[in-house]
TIVOGU-871739 format. One record per residue: x, y, z of N, C-alpha, C, O in turn; residue in one letter. Coordinates in nm, 4 decimals. Example, Ala and Ser with C-alpha at 12.3 -4.5 7.8 and 13.67 -1.06 7.14 Angstrom:
+----------+----------+----------+----------+----------+----------+----------+----------+----------+----------+----------+----------+------+
!     n_px !     n_py !     n_pz !    ca_px !    ca_py !    ca_pz !     c_px !     c_py !     c_pz !     o_px !     o_py !     o_pz ! type !
+----------+----------+----------+----------+----------+----------+----------+----------+----------+----------+----------+----------+------+
!   1.3190 !  -0.5690 !   0.7800 !   1.2300 !  -0.4500 !   0.7800 !   1.3200 !  -0.3300 !   0.7800 !   1.4236 !  -0.3319 !   0.8465 !    A !
!   1.2850 !  -0.2250 !   0.7080 !   1.3670 !  -0.1060 !   0.7140 !   1.2900 !   0.0030 !   0.7870 !   1.3409 !   0.1138 !   0.8039 !    S !
+----------+----------+----------+----------+----------+----------+----------+----------+----------+----------+----------+----------+------+
***
This chain:
+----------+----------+----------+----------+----------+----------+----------+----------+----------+----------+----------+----------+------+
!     n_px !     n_py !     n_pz !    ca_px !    ca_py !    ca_pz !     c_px !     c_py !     c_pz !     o_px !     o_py !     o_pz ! type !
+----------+----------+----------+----------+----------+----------+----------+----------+----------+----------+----------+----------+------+
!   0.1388 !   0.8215 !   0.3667 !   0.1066 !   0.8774 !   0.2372 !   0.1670 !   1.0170 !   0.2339 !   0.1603 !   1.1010 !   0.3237 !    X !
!   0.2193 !   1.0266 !   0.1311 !   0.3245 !   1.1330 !   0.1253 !   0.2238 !   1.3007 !   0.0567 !   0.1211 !   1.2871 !  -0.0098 !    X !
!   0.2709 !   1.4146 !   0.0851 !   0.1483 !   1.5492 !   0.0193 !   0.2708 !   1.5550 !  -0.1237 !   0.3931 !   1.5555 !  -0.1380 !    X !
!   0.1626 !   1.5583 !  -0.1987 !   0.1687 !   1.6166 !  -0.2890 !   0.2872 !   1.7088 !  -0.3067 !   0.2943 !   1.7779 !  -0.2051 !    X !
!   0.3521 !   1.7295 !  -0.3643 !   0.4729 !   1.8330 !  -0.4110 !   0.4017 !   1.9718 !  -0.4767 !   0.3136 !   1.9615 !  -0.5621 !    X !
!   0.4418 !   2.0811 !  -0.4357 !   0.3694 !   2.1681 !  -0.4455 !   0.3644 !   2.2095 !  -0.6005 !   0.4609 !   2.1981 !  -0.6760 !    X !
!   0.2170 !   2.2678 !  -0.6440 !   0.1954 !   2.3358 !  -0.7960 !   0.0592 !   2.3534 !  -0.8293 !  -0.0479 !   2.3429 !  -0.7696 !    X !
!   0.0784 !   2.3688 !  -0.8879 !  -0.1078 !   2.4421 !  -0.9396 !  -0.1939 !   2.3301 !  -0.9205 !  -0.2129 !   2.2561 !  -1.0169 !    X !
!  -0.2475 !   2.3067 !  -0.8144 !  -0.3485 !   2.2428 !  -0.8609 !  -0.5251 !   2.2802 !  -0.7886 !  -0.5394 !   2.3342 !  -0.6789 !    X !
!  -0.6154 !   2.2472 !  -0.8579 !  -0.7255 !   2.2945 !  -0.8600 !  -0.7781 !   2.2622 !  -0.6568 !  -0.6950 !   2.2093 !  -0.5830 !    X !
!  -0.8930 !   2.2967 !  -0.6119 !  -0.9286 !   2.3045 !  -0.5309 !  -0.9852 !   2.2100 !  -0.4815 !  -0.9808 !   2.1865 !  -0.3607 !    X !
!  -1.0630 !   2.1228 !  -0.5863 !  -1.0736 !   1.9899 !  -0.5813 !  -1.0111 !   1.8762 !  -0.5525 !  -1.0482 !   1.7820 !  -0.4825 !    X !
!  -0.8769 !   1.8992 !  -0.6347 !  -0.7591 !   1.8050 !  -0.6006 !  -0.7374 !   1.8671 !  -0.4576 !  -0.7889 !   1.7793 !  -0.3882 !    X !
!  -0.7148 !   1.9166 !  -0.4129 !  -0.6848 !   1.9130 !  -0.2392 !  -0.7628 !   1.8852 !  -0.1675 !  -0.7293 !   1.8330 !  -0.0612 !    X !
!  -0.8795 !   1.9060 !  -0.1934 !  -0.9914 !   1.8504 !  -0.0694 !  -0.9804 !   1.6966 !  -0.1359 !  -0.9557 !   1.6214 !  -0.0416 !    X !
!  -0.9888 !   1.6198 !  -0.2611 !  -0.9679 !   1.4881 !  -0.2777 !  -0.8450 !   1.4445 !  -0.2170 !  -0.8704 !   1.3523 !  -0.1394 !    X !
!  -0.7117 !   1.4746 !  -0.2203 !  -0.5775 !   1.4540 !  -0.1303 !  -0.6105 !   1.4461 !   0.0182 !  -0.5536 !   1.3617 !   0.0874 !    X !
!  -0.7028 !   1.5330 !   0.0724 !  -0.7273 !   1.6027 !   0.2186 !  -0.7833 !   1.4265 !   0.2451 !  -0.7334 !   1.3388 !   0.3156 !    X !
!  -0.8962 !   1.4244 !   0.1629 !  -0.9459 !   1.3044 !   0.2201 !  -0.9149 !   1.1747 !   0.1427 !  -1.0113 !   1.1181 !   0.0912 !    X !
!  -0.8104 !   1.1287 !   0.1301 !  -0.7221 !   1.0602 !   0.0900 !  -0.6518 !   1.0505 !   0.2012 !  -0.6325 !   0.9363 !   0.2430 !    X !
!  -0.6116 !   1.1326 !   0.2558 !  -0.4978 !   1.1189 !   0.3732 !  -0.5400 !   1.1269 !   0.5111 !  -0.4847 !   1.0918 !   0.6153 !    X !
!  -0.6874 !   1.1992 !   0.4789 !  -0.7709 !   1.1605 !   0.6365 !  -0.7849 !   0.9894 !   0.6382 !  -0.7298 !   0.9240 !   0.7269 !    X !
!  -0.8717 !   0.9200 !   0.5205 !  -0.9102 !   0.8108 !   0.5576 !  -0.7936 !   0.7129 !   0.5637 !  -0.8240 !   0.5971 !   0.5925 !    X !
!  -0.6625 !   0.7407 !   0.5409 !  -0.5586 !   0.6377 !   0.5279 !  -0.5314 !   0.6837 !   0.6811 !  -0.6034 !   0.6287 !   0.7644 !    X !
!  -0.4232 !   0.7908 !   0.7354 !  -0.4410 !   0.8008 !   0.8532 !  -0.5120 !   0.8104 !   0.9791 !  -0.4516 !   0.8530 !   1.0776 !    X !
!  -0.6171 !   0.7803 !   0.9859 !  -0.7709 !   0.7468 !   1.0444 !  -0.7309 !   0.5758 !   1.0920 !  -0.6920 !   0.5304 !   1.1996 !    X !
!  -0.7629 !   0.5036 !   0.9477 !  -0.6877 !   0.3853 !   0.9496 !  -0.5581 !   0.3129 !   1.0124 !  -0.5501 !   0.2283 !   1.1015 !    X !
!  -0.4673 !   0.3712 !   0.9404 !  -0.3698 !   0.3898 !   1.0068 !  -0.3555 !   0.3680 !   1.1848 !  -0.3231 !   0.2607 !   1.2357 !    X !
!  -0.3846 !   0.4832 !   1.2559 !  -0.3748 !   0.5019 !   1.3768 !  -0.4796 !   0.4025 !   1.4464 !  -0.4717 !   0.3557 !   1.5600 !    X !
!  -0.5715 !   0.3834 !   1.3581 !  -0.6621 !   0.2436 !   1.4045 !  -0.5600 !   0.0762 !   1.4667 !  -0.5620 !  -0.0002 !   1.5632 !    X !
!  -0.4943 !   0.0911 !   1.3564 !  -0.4201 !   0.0088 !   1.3214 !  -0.3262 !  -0.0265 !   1.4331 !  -0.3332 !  -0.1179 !   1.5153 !    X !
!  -0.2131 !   0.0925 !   1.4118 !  -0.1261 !   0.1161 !   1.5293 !  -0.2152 !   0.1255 !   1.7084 !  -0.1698 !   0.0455 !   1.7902 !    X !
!  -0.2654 !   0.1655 !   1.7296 !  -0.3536 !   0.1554 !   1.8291 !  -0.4158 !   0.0183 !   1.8646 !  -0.4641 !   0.0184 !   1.9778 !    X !
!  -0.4267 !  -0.0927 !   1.8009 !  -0.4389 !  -0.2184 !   1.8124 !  -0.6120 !  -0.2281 !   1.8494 !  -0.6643 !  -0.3281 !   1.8984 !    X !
!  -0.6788 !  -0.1115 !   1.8169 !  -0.8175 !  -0.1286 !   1.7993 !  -0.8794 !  -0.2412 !   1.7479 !  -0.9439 !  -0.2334 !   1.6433 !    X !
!  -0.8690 !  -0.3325 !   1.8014 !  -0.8834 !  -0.4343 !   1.6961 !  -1.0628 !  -0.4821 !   1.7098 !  -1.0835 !  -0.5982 !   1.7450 !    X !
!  -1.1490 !  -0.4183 !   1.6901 !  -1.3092 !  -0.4353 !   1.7223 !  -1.3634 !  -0.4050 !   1.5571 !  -1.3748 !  -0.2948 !   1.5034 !    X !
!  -1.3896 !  -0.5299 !   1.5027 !  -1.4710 !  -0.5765 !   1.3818 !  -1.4997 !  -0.5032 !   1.3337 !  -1.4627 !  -0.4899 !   1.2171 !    X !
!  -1.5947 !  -0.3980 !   1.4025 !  -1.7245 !  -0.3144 !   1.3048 !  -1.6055 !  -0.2061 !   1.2821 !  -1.6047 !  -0.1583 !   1.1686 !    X !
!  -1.4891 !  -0.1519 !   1.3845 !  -1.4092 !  -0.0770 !   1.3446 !  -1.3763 !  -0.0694 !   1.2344 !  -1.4124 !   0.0115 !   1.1490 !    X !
!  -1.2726 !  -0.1917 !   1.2246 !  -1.2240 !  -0.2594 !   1.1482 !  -1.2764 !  -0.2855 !   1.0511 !  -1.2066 !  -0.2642 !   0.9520 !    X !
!  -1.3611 !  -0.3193 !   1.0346 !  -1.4797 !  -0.3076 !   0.8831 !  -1.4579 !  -0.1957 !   0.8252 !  -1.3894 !  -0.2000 !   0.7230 !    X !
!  -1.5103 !  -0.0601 !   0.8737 !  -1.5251 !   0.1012 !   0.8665 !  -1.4104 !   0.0947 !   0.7895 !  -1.4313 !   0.0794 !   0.6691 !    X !
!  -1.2714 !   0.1037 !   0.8324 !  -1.2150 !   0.1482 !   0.7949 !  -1.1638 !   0.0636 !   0.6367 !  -1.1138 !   0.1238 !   0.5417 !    X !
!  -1.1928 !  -0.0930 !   0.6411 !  -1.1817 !  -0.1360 !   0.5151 !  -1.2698 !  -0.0787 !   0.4308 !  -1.2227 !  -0.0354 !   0.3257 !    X !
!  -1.4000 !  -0.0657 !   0.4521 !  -1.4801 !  -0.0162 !   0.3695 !  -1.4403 !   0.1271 !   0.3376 !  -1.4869 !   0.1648 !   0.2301 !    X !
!  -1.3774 !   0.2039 !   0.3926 !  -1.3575 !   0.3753 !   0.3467 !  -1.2469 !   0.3767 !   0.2438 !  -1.2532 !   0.4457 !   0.1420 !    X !
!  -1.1063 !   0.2678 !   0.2856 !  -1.0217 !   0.2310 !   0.1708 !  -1.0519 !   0.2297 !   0.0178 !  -1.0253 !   0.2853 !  -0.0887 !    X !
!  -1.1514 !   0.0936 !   0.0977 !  -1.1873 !   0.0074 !  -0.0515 !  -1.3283 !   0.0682 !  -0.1420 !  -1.3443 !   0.0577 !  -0.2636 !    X !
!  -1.4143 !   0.1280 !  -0.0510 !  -1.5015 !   0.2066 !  -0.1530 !  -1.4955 !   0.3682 !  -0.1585 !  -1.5990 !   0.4189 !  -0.2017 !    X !
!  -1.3940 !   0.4564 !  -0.1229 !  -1.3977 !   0.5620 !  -0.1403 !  -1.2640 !   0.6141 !  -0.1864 !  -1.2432 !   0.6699 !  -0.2941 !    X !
!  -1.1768 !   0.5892 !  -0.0925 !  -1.0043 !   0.6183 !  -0.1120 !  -1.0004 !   0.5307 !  -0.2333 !  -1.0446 !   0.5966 !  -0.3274 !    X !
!  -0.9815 !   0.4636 !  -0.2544 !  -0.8985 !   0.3816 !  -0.3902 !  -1.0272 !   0.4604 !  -0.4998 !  -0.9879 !   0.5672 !  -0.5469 !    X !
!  -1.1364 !   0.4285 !  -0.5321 !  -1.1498 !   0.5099 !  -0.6230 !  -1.1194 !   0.5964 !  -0.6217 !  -1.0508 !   0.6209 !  -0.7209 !    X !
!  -1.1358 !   0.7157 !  -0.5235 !  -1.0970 !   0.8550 !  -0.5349 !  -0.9161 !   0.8787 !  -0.6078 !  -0.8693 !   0.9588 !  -0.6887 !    X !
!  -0.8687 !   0.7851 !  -0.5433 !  -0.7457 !   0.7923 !  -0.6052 !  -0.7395 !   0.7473 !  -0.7637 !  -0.6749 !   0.8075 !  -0.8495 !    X !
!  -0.8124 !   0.6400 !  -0.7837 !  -0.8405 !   0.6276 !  -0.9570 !  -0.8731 !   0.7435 !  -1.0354 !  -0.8320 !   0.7798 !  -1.1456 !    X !
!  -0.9752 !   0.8057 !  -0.9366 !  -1.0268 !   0.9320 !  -1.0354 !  -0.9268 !   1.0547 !  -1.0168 !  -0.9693 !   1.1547 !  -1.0746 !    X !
!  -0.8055 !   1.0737 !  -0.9516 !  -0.7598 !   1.1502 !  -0.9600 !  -0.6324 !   1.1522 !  -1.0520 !  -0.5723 !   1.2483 !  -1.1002 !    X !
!  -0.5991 !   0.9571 !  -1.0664 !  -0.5378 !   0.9489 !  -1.1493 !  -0.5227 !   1.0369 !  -1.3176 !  -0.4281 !   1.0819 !  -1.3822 !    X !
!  -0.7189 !   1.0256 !  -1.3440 !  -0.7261 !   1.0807 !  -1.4505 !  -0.7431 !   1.2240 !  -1.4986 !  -0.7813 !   1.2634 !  -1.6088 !    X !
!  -0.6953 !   1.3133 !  -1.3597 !  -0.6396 !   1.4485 !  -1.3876 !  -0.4591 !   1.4775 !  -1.3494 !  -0.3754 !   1.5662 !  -1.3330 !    X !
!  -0.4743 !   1.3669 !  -1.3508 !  -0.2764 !   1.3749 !  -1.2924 !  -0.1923 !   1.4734 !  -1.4081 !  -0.1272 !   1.5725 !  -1.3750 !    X !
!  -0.2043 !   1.4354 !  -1.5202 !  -0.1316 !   1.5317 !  -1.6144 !  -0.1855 !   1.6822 !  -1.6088 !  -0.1150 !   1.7818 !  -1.6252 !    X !
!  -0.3453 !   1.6812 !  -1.5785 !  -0.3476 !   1.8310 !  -1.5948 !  -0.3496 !   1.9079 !  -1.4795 !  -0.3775 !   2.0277 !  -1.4838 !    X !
!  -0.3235 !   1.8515 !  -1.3803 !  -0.3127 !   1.8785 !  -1.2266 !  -0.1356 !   1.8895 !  -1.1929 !  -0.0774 !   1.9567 !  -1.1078 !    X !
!  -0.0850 !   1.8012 !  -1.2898 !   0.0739 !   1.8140 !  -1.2800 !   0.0948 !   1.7078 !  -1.1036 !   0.1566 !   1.7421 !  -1.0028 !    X !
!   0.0582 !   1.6482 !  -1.1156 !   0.0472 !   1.4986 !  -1.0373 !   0.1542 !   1.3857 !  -1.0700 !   0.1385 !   1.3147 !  -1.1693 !    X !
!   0.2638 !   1.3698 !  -0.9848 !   0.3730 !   1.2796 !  -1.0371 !   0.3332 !   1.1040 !  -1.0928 !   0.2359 !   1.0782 !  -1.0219 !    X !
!   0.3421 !   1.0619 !  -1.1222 !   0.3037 !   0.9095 !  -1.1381 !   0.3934 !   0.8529 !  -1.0103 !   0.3144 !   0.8253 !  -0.9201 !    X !
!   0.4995 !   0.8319 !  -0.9793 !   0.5026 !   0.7937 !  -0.8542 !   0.4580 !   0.8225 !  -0.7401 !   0.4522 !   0.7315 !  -0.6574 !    X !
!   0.4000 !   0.9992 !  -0.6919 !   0.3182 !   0.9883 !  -0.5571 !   0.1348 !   0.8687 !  -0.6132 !   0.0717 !   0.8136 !  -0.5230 !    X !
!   0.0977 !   0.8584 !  -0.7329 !  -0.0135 !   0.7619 !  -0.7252 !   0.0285 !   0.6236 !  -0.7342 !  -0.0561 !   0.5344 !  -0.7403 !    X !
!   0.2146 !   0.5865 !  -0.7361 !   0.2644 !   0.4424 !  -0.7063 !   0.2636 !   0.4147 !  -0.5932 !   0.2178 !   0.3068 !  -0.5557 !    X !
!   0.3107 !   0.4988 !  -0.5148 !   0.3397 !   0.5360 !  -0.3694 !   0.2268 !   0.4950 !  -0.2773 !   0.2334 !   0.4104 !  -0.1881 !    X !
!   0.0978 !   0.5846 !  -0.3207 !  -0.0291 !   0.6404 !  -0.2598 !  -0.0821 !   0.4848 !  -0.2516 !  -0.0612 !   0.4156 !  -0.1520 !    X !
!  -0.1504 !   0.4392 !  -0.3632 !  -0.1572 !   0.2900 !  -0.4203 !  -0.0721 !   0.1694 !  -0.3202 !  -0.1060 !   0.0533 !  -0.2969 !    X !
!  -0.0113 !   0.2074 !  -0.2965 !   0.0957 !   0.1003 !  -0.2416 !   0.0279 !   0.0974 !  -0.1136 !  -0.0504 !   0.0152 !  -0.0660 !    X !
!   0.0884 !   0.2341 !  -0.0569 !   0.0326 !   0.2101 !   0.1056 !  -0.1019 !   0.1909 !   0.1329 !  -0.1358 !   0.1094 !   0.2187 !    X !
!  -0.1823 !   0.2560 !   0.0706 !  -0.3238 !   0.2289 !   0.0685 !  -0.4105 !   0.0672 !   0.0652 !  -0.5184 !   0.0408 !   0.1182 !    X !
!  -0.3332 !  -0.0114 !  -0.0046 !  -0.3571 !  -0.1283 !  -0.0424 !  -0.2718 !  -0.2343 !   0.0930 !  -0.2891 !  -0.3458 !   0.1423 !    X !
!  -0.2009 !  -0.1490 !   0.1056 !  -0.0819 !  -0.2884 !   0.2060 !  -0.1344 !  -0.1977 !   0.3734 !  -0.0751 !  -0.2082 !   0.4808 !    X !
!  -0.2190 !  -0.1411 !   0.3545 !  -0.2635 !  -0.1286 !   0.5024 !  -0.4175 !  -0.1566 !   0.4982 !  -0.4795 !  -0.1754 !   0.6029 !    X !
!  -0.4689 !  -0.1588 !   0.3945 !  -0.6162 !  -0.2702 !   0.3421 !  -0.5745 !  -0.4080 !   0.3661 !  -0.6528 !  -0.4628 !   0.4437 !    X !
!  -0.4934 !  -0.4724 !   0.3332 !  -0.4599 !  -0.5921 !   0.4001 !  -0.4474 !  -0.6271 !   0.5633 !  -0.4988 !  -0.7078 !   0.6408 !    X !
!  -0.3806 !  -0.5537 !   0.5680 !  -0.3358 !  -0.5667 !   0.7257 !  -0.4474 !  -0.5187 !   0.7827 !  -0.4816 !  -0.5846 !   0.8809 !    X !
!  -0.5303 !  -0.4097 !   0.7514 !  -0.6928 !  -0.4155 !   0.8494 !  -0.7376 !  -0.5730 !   0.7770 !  -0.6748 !  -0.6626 !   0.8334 !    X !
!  -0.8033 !  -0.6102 !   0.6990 !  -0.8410 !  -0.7636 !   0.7035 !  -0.7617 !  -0.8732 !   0.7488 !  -0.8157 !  -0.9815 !   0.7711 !    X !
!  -0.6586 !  -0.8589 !   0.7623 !  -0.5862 !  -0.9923 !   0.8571 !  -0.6376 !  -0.9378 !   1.0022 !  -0.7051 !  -1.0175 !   1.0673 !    X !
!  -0.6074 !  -0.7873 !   1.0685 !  -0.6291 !  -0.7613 !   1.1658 !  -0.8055 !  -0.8116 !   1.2036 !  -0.8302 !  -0.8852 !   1.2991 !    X !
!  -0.9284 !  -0.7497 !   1.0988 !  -1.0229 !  -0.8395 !   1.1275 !  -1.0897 !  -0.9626 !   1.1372 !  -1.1952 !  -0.9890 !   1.1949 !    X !
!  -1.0022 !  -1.0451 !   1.0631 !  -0.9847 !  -1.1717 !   1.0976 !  -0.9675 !  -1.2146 !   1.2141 !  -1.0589 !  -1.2576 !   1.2845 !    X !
!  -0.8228 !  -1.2062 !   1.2544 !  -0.7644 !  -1.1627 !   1.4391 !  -0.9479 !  -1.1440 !   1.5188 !  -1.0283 !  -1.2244 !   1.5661 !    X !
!  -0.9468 !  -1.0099 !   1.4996 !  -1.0844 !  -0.9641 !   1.5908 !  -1.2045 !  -1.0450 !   1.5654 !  -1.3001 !  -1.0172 !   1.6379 !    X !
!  -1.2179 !  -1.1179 !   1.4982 !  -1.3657 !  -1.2085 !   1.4618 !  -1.3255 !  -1.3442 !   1.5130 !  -1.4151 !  -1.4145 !   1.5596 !    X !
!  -1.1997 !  -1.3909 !   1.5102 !  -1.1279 !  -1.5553 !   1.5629 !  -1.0974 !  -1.6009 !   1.4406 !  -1.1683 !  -1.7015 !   1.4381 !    X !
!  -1.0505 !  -1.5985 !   1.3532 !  -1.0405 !  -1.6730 !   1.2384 !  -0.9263 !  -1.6586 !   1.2111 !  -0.8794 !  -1.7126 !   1.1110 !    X !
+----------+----------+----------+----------+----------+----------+----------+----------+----------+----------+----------+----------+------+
***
């Protein structure tokens, strides 16, 4: 997940980015690390799918006044989602299925 291109933006939007990019790379290195233990693996789907992706929805809807590109939230979206997959195939793997 790529930072933000630099410009005004509020204080909020960076601690929301901050943890945007903690819980994807958290994940991430889960990932790469071949951690492959369920409840892990859960954690980290669940931080994706109920915190990061909204958070990223809701930041969608200051993108214009934050000056927020529409492609870093194509981008963001992308990887976020295609490494949510790959932790659920990976917990699959870790459960036998």
């Amino acid at each position: 997940m790529s930072q933000l291109p630099p410009c005004f933006r509020s204080p909020d939007t960076e601690r929301a980015v901050q943890q945007l990019q903690e819980v994807y790379f958290t994940a991430l290195n889960t990932l790469i690390a071949k951690d492959f233990e369920a409840h892990r693996l859960r954690f980290h789907i669940d931080a994706i799918a109920k915190q990061a992706l909204p958070l990223l929805e809701a930041l969608e809807d200051r993108a214009e006044f934050e000056k927020i590109p529409a492609k870093w939230f194509y981008d963001s979206g992308t990887k976020l989602s295609t490494l949510l997959l790959e932790l659920l195939e990976a917990e699959k793997t870790a459960l036998g299925q």
